[in-house]
C-alpha positions, 0 to 999 in steps of 0.5 A, spaced: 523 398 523 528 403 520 522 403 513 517 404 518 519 410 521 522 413 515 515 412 512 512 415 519 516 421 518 514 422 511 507 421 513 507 426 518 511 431 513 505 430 508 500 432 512 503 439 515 505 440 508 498 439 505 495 442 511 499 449 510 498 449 503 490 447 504 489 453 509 494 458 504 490 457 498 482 458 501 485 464 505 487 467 496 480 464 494 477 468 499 482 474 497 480 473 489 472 472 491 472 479 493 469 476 500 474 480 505 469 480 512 467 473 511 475 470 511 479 470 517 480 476 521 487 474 523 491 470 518 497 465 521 503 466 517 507 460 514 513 462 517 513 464 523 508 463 529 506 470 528 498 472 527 498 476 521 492 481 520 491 484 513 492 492 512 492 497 506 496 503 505 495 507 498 498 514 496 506 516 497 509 510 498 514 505 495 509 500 493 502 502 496 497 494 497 494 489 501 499 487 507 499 482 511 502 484 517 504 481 524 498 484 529 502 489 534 505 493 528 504 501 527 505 505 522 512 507 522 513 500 520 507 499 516 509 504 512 517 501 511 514 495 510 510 499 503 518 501 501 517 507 505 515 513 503 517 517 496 519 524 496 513 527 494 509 525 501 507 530 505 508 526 512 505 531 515 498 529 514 498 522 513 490 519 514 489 512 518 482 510 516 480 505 521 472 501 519 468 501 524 464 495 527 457 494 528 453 501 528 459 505 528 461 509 522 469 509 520 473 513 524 478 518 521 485 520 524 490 525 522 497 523 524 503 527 524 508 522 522 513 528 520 512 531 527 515 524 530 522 524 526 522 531 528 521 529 535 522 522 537 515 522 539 513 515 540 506 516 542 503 520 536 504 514 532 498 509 533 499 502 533 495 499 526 488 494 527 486 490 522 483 492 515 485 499 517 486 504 511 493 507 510 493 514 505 499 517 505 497 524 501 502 528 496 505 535 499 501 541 496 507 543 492 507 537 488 500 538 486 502 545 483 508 542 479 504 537 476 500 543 473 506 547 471 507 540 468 501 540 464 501 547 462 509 546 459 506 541 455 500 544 451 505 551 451 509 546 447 503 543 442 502 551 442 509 552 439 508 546 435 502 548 431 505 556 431 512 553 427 508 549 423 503 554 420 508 560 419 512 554 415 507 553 411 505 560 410 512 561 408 511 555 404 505 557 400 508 564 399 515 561 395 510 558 391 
């Protein structure tokens, strides 16, 4: 008697694993095909009994990706979940890209995320839906001391080329 429930329980073991393992790897297959509006809107998470939608978020964050979230997250905890941002987002205008359904287009948000460190203002941060596109943009003055940094560089090749030609006509003139 003992055998055979101790077998019984290794059976139903098998099958829930097997059956989570079976539905993980259809929902990567269909990741890797590329084939995102055909797969699941909501994805059940393996370790818990949440639904799990699936977002992205790009730009200035830790680590920008694809992100399988539980349904009911907003943007400040999607964006902890990227790492949170680097230094050089400018919170004041990060875009929520929501895709439309049917006949509708994509409808495009401005949120001020800065605004809402500022004040506590829970209302102004909207609760993500599945597939929205988060970009979290660089602050303008990062944009100038990128290009302040490619022009110290071909100053310095300038410098470089400058030394090497006065050395060789030097050179020349010595000989």
């Amino acid at each position: 008697m003992k055998r055979v429930g101790i077998l019984l329980l290794a059976v139903l073991m098998g099958q829930m694993l097997l059956g989570q393992e079976t539905s993980t790897l259809s929902t990567r297959a269909s990741r890797l095909a590329g084939d995102r509006q055909t797969a699941s809107k909501y994805i059940l998470s393996a370790t818990s009994d949440a639904l799990l939608m699936t977002v992205k978020i790009w730009g200035e964050v830790q680590r920008p990706g694809l992100y399988d979230v539980p349904i009911g997250t907003d943007l400040i905890e999607l964006i902890s979940a990227a790492g949170g941002p680097t230094v050089k987002a400018n919170l004041s205008k990060v875009k929520v890209i929501r895709s439309g359904q049917g006949d509708k287009g994509n409808e495009v948000t401005t949120v001020s995320v800065k605004e809402y460190l500022e004040t506590g203002d829970a209302s102004i941060i909207p609760e993500i839906r599945p597939y929205d596109t988060i970009i979290v943009p660089i602050k303008p003055s990062q944009y100038f001391l990128t290009s302040l940094s490619w022009t110290q560089q071909f100053l310095s090749l300038i410098s470089i080329y400058a030394m090497i030609t006065y050395y060789i006509g030097i050179a020349k003139k010595s000989t």
